[in-house]
Steps between C-alpha positions, in 0.01 A plus 500: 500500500373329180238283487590100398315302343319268729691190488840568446723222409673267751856593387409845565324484791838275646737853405225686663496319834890542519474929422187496734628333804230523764254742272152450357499414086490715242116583445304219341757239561472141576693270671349223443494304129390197334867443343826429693788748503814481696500396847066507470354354793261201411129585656344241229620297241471147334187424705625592805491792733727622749390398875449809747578507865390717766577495887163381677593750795440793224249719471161311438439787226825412356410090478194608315633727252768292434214219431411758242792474358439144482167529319623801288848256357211237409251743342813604232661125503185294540738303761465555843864531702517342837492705821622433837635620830702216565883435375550656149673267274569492129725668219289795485257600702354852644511622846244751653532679841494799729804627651459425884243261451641240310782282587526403111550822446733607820728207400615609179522851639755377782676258220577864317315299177223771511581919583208655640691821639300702260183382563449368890346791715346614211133539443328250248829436318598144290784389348465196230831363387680144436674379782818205366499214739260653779491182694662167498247282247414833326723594238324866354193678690297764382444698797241806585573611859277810673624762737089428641242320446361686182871533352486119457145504372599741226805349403260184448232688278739685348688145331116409464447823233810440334431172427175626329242485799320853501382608774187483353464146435178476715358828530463614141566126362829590331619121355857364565710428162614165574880405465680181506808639628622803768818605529589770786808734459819460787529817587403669816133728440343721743217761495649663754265667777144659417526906491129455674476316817121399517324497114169353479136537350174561659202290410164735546194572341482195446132426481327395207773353342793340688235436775304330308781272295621395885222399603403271173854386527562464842255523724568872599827762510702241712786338561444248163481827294749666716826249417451586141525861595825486749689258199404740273669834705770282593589382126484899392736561751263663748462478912188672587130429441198758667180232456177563317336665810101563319328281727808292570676449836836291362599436880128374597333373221788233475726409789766371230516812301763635748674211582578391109561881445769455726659181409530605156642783561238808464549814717155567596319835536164677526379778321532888591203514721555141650668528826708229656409173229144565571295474187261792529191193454630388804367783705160427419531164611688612809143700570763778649229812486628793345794568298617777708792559750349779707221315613578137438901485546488196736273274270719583197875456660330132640421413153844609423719310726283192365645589190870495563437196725346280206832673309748316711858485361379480145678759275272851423499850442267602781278790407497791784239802456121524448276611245160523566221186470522355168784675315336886579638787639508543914254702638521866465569519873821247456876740548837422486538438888239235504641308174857501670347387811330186297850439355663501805243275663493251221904457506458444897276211416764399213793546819296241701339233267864484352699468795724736357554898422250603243794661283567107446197445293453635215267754453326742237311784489293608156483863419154410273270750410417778820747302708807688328285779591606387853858511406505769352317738786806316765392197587773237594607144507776335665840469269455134480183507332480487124309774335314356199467810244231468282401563133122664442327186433591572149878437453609837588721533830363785716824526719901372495760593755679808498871460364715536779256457768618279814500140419181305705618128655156396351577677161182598234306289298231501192167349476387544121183401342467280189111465584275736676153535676384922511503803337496647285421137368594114621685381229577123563448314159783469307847606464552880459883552680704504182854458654632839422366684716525244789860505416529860518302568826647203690835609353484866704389262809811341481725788421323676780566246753191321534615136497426295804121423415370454130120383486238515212160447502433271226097397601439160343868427424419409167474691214805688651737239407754744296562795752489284741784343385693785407416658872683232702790480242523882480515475917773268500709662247421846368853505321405266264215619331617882390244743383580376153450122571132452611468404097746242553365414824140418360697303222710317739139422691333374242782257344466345843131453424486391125889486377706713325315477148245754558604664785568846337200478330284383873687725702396838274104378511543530911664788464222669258165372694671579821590849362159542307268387848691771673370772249175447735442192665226291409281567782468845426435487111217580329379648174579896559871383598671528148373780216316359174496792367894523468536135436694422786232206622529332157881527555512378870259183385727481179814487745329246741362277182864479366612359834274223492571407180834485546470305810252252368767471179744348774234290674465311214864443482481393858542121651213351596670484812580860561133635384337510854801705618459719192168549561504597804812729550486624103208487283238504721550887657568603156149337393324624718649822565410514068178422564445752763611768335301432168187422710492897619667652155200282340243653744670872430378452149203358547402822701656704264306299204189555689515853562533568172245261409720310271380136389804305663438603837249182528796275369754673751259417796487127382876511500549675829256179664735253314838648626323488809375183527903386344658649827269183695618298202878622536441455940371137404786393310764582757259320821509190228936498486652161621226358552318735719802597742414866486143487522383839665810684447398725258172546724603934514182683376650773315231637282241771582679676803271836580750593793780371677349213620463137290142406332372196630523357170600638144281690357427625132588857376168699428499477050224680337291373203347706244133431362482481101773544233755810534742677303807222470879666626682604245804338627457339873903451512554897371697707726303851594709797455766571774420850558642851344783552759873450410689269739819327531482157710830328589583217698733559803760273409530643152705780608751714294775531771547381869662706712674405857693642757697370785386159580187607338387285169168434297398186461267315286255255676361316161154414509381636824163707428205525289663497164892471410749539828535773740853715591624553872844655627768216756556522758191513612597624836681781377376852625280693379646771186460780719474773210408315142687703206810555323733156544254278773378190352224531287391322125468703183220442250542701154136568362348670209192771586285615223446855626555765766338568798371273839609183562416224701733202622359188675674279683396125557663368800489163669286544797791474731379660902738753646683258745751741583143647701612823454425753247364266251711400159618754308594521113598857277419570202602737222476588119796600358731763714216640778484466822419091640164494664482277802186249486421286797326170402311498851333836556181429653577084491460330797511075478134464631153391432286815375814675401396563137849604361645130666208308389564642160876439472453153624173388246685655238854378577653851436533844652421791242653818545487783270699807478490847290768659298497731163715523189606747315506345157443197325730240366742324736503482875697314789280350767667417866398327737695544790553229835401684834403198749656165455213264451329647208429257208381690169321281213376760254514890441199661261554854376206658372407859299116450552324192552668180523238227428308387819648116566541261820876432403596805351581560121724288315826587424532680215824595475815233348706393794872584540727206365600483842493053678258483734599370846836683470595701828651851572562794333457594131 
């Protein structure tokens, strides 16, 4: 499908209704403008808005949000339209109700003025269209009916966006372009049904900073702070919230946490080690004793059943299972038989709080960290129960469902991490999930089957704003954003923020400091990570500097209205990501300066203290946006990490000063020599010829990695190339070696885990006609703390594997790289005759690319 432009115009949109029939738009369409075209429905005009009507017997979630709707109409039109529940009346005027629930609604459906076949039954489906002569005293009625509840919330928020209302609006302070007039198009618009059931976020680690901001704000994480939160998840098109859990019991601490949860429409849940809604606080309070079944089984199913009685007939995703006290392993002596015992026992207490077989209640069990262990060695859950897979705290799914495998009533699910607390280091700061690669792992979950449960943990909810976004609208329709579109995606994303006049420009600076904080993140950076000698810091800081100039070239250019927003979701990570990076380059010197006893080390030091002391600055100006709204936010030390836990506060790198006048550097921006070896470095997607077979093609996935894009093979369940050679898929790379002899090839690959959990990933490899040699990515890799190889792959963001091979003479040579697993995502290749100069991202390319488009697909 081609991308349109983002407002396409009304005409068009009128033809495209007619084709479409009951389909979503084309990508990046609007239905709503501020000119009339033919048969437009009048929301605003002259003055004067259209009236909106709801059934008072409705959902109480559904007279709120439609409220919003209210307030959202008068934040674009300055006018606010009337709302009742009473008789509508008037020429135009728009009707909002649930199927079932509201007579409004069930009136026109028994008329035959509105068809719902396609959409009642269904879960959290809308249909918006214009109704002619509805009722008598209504002649036209814009109608959004829900199959449920949330279908009718969504097709409210959903008018909302299009009529310019981001979703945004209060958490990242994105401003409303005001209009005098809004038009809505006839035809009948639907997004159809969400491919993921239940898709939320996680709020956790949450302490300094969003702990701190609700407590200035509102008096603690409750119910005040809360509403904000469910809008928010609702407007994105979300269902599901886990709550910040760090000292924070969201069922205690405020009795109307669960209660407004529920009326607006927020499928509750607890995290992977909270059992049955209870907050894991709350079993302090409860003064229980021990966390342990064996010995304390009665004390612990007690404070259970209190849980699912406080639960009620409020909607959640009860969590079944136990980890051990405070998110750590069970005890050694903990087996299979006793954890399906504690399952068992905890669904009998589900059976009889509920008044209703346990299977009826919805239930999930997360496979996190040594509990897949569990899994894995035999241990069982009912069908019913979900099974939340998990990632490695570090974006990297450890385990999908076999293809093929028996379906499970409670299907698989995926808890990701945006934000995490452990090693080999917290990282919890700033954004460092450049879409890519969420695209492409959360793409195999869904290919795989994993679809009935997506959850991220996004700790403070903001900075996360961005991958948030494109994680819920991913979940609820994976179709439209192909491998090739997370460009326009971001573009699309940020024309909703600012407007369509710099969006291309916006969009590409998220893309870049996203893409550039995932080289390493932040929290594990410091001087040794990038090679002076080589010039690859200078280049790194160079790259970073040119961001922020370019992003503080569009600030300017900015309305005074849209600068907090900018700030905060643009120029500010970019600022002080800049900053960050020249603070430790700048210390690298000075060290460097000081060995050598070189006069500028002194002058570096004083520079390292004022980068420094301009990350406070740079922290400052963000707590100071409108007027003090985000004070504490940006409270995330970040600086001076010696292991994987957080310094109390930020702390200066060690610089070294040198006493009396030295011998001044020749050159301090002069690039060291790059070593006597001959190499060849290419870029994965800068292949000569792709070759496929069967339903087997190569596919470019631009921008995902450390420098350009990255190369996979579709389908990505596909099985594995049993013998690599001859006609099996593989890409070709035609090099150039300057002699005879040994020769070493190095593949970068994305540090996707073997999820198959079988023999690890494999990938071939070959120079010109010999033999492939099989390389498995995960030979000695095991996704856990103290596991050097993981801990490696995951602070570096790449798995390095290396393989030998010998030429016979110099001159020409055809490199292949040949598909054994599906799964496997290459970025770069380095062949080497010697030594290949010692860098963190690998040489740059120094071959010219093929004249081949990026992004294209297939064979070559």
């Amino acid at each position: 499908m081609k991308f349109f432009r983002l407002l396409l115009p009304f005409a068009v949109l009128l033809s495209t209704f007619d084709a479409l029939a009951q389909t979503t738009l084309p990508v990046g369409a609007s239905t709503v403008s501020a000119t009339k075209g033919q048969g437009g429905f009048t929301l605003a005009a002259a003055g004067k808005t259209a009236p909106i009507y709801a059934s008072a017997s409705d959902w109480p979630g559904v007279l709120r949000a439609a409220k919003d709707l209210q307030a959202d109409v008068q934040r674009v039109t300055r006018i606010q339209p009337p709302f009742g529940t009473g008789k509508p009346a008037g020429q135009e005027v728009v009707f909002i109700g649930t199927i079932g629930k509201s007579p409004l609604i069930d009136q026109l459906i028994k008329a035959k003025k509105l068809d719902v076949k396609a959409v009642a039954g269904r879960w959290e489906t809308f249909v918006r269209q214009v109704v002619e002569q509805p009722l008598p005293g209504v002649a036209r009625a814009l109608v959004i009916a829900g199959s449920d509840k949330r279908g009718t919330i969504y097709g409210i928020y959903d008018l909302s966006q299009q009529m310019g209302v981001s979703p945004w609006y209060w958490w990242a302070d994105v401003p409303v372009k005001p209009q005098t007039a809004l038009y809505v198009a006839p035809g009948r618009y639907t997004l159809g049904e969400p491919a993921v059931k239940y898709r939320g976020i996680f709020i956790n680690d949450e302490a300094p900073a969003l702990q701190n901001w609700s407590q200035e704000k509102f008096g603690g994480v409750n119910s005040k702070m809360y509403t904000h939160m469910f809008e928010l998840i609702l407007r994105l098109k979300g269902n599901y919230l886990w709550p910040a859990m760090w000292g924070n019991m969201f069922n205690a601490d405020d009795p109307q946490n669960p209660v407004l949860a529920d009326e607006y429409g927020i499928v509750m849940g607890t995290s992977h080690h909270e059992p049955l809604t209870r907050a894991h606080e709350e079993w302090k309070k409860f003064d229980g004793g021990a966390w342990n079944y064996q010995t304390n089984a009665a004390r612990l199913q007690e404070f259970w059943r209190g849980g699912m009685q406080r639960m009620g007939t409020r909607e959640n995703i009860v969590t079944v299972g136990m980890r051990g006290d405070g998110d750590e392993p069970m005890s050694r002596e903990s087996n299979i038989a006793l954890l399906e015992k504690i399952v068992a026992d905890q669904r009998q207490i589900i059976a009889e709080t509920t008044g209703k077989p346990a299977a009826q209640t919805p239930q999930m069990w997360a496979l996190y960290k040594e509990v897949q262990d569990y899994y894995d060695k035999g241990m069982r859950v009912p069908d019913d129960v979900t099974l939340l897979l998990c990632d490695d705290n570090w974006g990297n799914l450890r385990k999908l469902p076999k293809p093929g495998e028996k379906p499970r009533a409670g299907g698989y699910g995926i808890y990701y991490h945006f934000d995490y607390v452990g090693g080999p280091r917290n990282y919890k700061w700033l954004n460092t999930n450049p879409l890519p690669r969420i695209w492409e792992q959360m793409h195999l979950a869904k290919e795989y089957g994993a679809d009935k449960i997506w959850i991220v943990n996004v700790g403070d909810l903001k900075p996360m704003e961005l991958p948030i976004s494109f994680f819920l609208d991913y979940a609820w329709n994976p179709d439209r954003i192909p491998a090739t579109g997370v460009a326009a995606y971001t573009q699309r994303w940020a024309a909703q923020q600012f407007g369509p006049a710099y969006a291309p420009e916006i969009a590409d600076i998220l893309a870049k400091y996203a893409k550039y904080n995932a080289r390493r993140k932040p929290e594990l950076l410091d001087a040794n990570t990038y090679r002076l000698a080589t010039g690859e810091w200078a280049t790194v800081v160079a790259d970073y500097n040119q961001l922020l100039t370019r992003a503080e070239a569009i600030n300017q250019k900015m309305p005074a209205a849209s600068r907090d927003a900018y700030y905060e979701l643009v120029l500010h990570p970019v600022q002080a990501c800049a900053n960050l990076n020249e603070l430790y380059y700048t210390v690298a010197r000075n060290r460097e300066a000081a060995q050598k006893g070189q006069a500028n080390a002194n002058e570096l030091a004083e520079k390292a203290k004022a980068l420094f002391a301009k990350d406070a600055e740079i922290k400052n100006r963000y707590h100071a946006l409108a007027g003090g709204k985000w004070n504490h936010m940006m409270d995330q030390t970040h600086i001076g990490y010696t292991y994987w836990q957080q310094p109390p506060a930020d702390k200066m790198p060690e610089v070294q000063t040198v006493a009396g006048a030295g011998a001044p550097p020749a050159n301090t921006a002069a690039v060291a020599s790059a070593g006597t070896g001959s190499y060849v470095s290419l870029e994965a997607e800068h292949y000569t010829t792709a070759v496929g077979a069967g339903p087997i093609i190569w596919q470019r996935l631009p921008d995902l990695g450390r420098t350009l894009g990255a190369v996979t093979t579709f389908p990505v369940t596909a099985a594995p190339t049993a013998t690599p050679g001859g006609a099996s898929p593989h890409l070709e790379y035609r090099i150039s070696l300057a002699q005879p002899g040994a020769v070493q090839v190095a593949a970068y690959l994305a540090p996707t885990l073997d999820f198959t959990n079988t023999t690890g990933l494999r990938y071939a490899v070959s120079i010109d006609d010999e033999a492939p040699q099989l390389i498995n990515l995960h030979t000695g890799l095991n996704p856990d703390n103290g596991n050097k190889p993981w801990e490696q792959a995951v602070a570096e963001n790449i798995i390095l594997k290396t393989s030998q091979h010998r030429v016979a003479a110099a001159g020409p040579h055809v490199l292949r790289f040949w598909r054994v697993d599906p799964g496997v995502v290459l970025e770069k290749l380095v062949v080497s005759q010697g030594e290949a100069p010692a860098s963190y991202l690998g040489p740059p390319e120094n071959v010219p690319a093929p004249a081949a488009g990026k992004g294209s697909v297939g064979q070559r």
